[in-house]
Structure formats: C-alpha cells, structure tokens
N, C-alpha and C positions, 0 to 999 in steps of 0.2 A: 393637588390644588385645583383652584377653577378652570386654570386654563385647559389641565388634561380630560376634566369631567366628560364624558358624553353628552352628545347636543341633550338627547332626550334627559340627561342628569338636567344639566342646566336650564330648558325650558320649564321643570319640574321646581326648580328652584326660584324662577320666576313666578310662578303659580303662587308658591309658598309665600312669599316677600309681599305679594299684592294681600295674600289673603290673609298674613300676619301685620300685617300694615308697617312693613321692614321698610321704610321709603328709602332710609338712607343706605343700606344696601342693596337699591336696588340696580342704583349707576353701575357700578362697579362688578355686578351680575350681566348685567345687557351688555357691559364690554365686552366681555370673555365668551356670551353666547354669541356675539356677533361678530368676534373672533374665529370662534370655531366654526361659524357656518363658513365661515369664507372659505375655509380650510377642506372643510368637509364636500366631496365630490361624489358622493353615495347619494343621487335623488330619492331613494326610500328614508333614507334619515332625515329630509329637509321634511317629507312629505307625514314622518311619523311625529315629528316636532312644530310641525307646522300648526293641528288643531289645538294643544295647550296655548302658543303661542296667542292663538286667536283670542283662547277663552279667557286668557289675564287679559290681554288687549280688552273687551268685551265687559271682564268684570271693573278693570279699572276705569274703563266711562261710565259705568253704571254710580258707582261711587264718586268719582268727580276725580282721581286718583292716578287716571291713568300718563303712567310715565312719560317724560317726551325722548321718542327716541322708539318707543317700542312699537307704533306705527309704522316707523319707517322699515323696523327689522321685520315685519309682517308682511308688507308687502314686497320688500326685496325675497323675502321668500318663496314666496309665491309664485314672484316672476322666474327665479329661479329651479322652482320645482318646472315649470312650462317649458322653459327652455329644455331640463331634462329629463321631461316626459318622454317624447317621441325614441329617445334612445330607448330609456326603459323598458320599452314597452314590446322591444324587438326579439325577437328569440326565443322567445321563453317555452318552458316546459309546463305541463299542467301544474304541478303542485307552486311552482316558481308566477304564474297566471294569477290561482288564488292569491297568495302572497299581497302580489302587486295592486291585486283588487282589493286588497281591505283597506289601502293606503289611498284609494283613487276616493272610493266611497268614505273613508274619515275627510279628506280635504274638500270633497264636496258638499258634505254637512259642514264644516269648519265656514267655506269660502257663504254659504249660507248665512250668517253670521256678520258677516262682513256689510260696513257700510256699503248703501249705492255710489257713494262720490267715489271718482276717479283716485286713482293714489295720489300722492303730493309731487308736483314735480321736483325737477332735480335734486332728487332724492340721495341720500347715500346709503354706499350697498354695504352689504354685510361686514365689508374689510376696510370699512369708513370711508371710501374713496366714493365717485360715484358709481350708482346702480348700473349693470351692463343693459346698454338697450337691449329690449324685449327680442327674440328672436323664434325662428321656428313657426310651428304650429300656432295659430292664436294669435300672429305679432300682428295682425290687423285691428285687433281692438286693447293693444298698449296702454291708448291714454282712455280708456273706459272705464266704466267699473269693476270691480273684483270680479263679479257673477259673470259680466260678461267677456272679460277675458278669458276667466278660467273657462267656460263655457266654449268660448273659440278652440281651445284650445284642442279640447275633445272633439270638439266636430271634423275639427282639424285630421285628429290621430282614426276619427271610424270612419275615415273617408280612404283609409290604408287598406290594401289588399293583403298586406303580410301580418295582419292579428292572428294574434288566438285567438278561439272562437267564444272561447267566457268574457275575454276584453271587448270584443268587438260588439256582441249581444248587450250585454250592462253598457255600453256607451251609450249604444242604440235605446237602450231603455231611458236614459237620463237624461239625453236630448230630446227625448220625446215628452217624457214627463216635463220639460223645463220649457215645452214650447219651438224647441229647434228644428226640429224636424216634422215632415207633411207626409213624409214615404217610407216611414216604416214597416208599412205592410209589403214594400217593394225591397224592401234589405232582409227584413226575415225571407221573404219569395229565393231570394237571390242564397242564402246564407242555406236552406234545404234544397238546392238545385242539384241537381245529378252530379255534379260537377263538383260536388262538396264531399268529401268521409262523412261518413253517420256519427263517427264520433265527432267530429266536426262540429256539425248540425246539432247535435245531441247539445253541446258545452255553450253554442250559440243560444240555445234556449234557456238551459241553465242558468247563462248571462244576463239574457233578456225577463225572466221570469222572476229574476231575484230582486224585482222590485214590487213583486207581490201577483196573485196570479187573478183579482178582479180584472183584469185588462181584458184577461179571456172571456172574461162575460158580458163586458160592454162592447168589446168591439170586432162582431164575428167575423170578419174579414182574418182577423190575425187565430182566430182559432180554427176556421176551418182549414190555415192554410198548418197548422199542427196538426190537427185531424187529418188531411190529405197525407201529409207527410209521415205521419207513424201508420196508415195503410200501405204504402207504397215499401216500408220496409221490410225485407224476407228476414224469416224465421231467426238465421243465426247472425243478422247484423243488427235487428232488435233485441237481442238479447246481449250482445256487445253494451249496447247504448242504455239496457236497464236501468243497470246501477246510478247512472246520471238522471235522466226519468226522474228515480224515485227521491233520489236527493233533491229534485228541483220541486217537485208537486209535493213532497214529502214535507218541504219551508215552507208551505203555504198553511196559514193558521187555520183551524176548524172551519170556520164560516165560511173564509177563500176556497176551504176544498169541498164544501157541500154545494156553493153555488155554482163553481164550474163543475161538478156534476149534475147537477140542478140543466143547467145551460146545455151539456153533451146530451142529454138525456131528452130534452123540447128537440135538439138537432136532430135527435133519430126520427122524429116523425114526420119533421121536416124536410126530409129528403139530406140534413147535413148542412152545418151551421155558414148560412150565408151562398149556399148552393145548392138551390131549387135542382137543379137537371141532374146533381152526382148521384153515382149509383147508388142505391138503395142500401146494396148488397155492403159493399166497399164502405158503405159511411156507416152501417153497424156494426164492422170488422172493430172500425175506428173508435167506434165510442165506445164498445165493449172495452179497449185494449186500452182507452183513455181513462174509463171509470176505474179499472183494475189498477192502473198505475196509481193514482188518487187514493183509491183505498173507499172509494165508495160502494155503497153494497145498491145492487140495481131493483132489490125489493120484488 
C-alpha cells in the first residue's frame, strides 16, 4: 500500500494526481508521503524526492490547483535535507562524492524554482507536528527565502576543511555563480597549494569546472591559476590526474572547448593568462599540456 511505497514512489504519485487532475486523491497521497518523510532518515532520499516535490508544487500554482498542504511538505523538506546535509557530506569516497553531487545540483535547480517569500511560519513538519527549527549549517537565514537558505547552507558546508574535493569545487562554483562569494580565485589558489594531493586538486577542478568551462575565458586570474598549477605537476602525478582532466575539459560543449583553447593560446604570447613576468618557458609547457587535455589541435 501507500504507506510502504518509497518516498520517490510517492512524490511520483503526486506528480501523477496534479497532472491527472486526481484532486480528490490527492489528500490522502500527501498524508502517507508526509508520513514517510518523517520516517525516512536517508538525507539522499529527501534530496531525490525533493525536486518532483517542487515541480507538482510549481505545476499546481500554475493551474490554480495547487494543494494545501503540499507547500508546507516542501519546505519542511528542505529544511530538512539542510539540517542533513553537513552529515552527508562527511566521508565520502569518490564514487559515493559523485552520488551525492547529482543530489546537491537536482535541489539547487529544484530550490530554483521556488518562491522568493519566506516559508510559512509555524509550519508542520512532515510527521504533522510542528517543523524542527532550522539547525546546522544555513540556520542563520531560517526565516528567509528558499534560495537563501539553501544557499546558506552551502556556504556554510565549503567553508569545511574536511570535503571531497569534487564537493568542495561545485560548491565553490555555485556560490560563485549565485553571487556568494568575491574569493574564489583564493579557494581554487588554496585548493592547488602544495599542501593538497594532485588528485585532490585534480576532483576540485572537476568540481569547480562542472559548471561549464567559459569561466576560463572570462576570468584569467582563475585560469592562469590552472595553467600554473598543471606546470608545476611532474611527469607521473600528471598522469595520475589525467583521467579526471579529461572528464572535466572533455564536459565542456564544442564552443566551451574551442574558446578556452582560443584563450590558452592569446596566453602564450602573452607571457600566460593574467601573468605578464611568468616564465615564458613554463607557460608553453602549460598551454601545450592544456590544449592537449581539451583536444584542441594548435594548427
């Protein structure tokens, strides 16, 4: 029955209800998903269930439709993935990293989506009682809006020394695209510092880049400090870090990989993108080994 369904069964069946225009079952669906979220202590399952959630929310104002009650289960969500983000986020193995990152990037398109107003207050939470105050990472901006809690939230978690370095990079990116942050060219600095693994280093790019790689060509500070940093690596710890390389520059669409080749290529004449005095020498090493990675051909 409903009660055993899986959250993700049940959010799906909300989708269904709104878009078959089930009204009158739709109560009796929002009970039982709002049952189980209570139940349910796995923050990837709140965070996988969380963007359906949004989008019946979302389709049902559009139509005039939208249930009462499924607001409330939206953002008690929410609040609850925040509160168990900062756990999640701890330990993890690369492929466990991934994972968790398709979950970070569906709720931050979802939390997208979401009105600017504040949640409702004294709301009830999932298990009909009320909502648990907000806690953890982000709990400074509670009674704000969705964007900006969830927002806090993350600033909150890449201000953590103990990331993976794919989490830590894609925070860094998202904060930065969102406007949070002024010193990302000082995190990526810090995130290639001797003091880091190359694979490290390598997954923090990966991270960071997996928001599309024009950033390289608008803003040379952040490429020269790649360029620096794929010179400075020897022979068999660049070849370690390849495979990651090639999967990061590799997601970058056609045009993204022609113009930062475009970009590495004016840096060679330039003495190296955003660094007049670097050695000549060391900044063609760079760009060669940057075009190469890219797949660009130097003509």
């Amino acid at each position: 029955g409903a009660s055993s369904a899986a959250l993700a069964d049940l959010t799906a069946l909300v989708e269904l209800c709104l878009l078959a225009d089930l009204a009158e079952a739709l109560p009796g669906v929002l009970a039982a998903l709002s049952a189980k979220a209570a139940l349910d202590t796995d923050v990837t399952h709140l965070m996988a269930a969380l963007p359906a959630m949004v989008r019946a929310h979302r389709y049902g104002d559009v139509r005039g439709t939208s249930a009462e009650g499924l607001a409330v289960i939206v953002h008690s969500m929410l609040d609850r993935v925040r509160v168990g983000l900062p756990v999640a986020v701890t330990g993890l193995d690369d492929d466990a990293a991934a994972e968790l990152l398709k979950h970070v990037d569906a709720v931050h398109t979802a939390v997208a989506l979401l009105t600017e107003s504040p949640a409702p207050t004294g709301r009830t939470g999932p298990s009909g009682g009320e909502a648990d105050p907000s806690r953890g990472a982000g709990a400074g901006e509670a009674g704000g809006s969705p964007r900006a809690r969830w927002l806090g939230t993350l600033r909150g978690l890449a201000d953590r020394p103990d990331l993976h370095g794919l989490i830590e990079g894609r925070l860094t990116r998202v904060l930065l695209d969102a406007g949070e942050l002024d010193d990302a060219d000082d995190r990526m600095s810090r995130a290639m510092s001797r003091g880091q693994t190359p694979v490290r280093a390598a997954a923090w790019v990966e991270g960071f880049l997996s928001g599309g790689g024009l950033l390289l060509v608008h803003d040379p500070r952040l490429l020269s400090l790649v360029d620096a940093w794929l010179t400075a690596l020897p022979a068999d710890q660049f070849t370690d870090v390849l495979p990651l390389l090639r999967r990061t520059f590799g997601g970058f669409a056609a045009p993204e990989r022609r113009a930062v080749g475009e970009r590495v290529r004016a840096a060679e004449h330039e003495g190296g993108p955003g660094e007049p005095d670097l050695d000549e020498g060391r900044a063609a090493a760079a760009v060669a080994t940057v075009l190469a990675i890219i797949g660009s051909d130097r003509g």
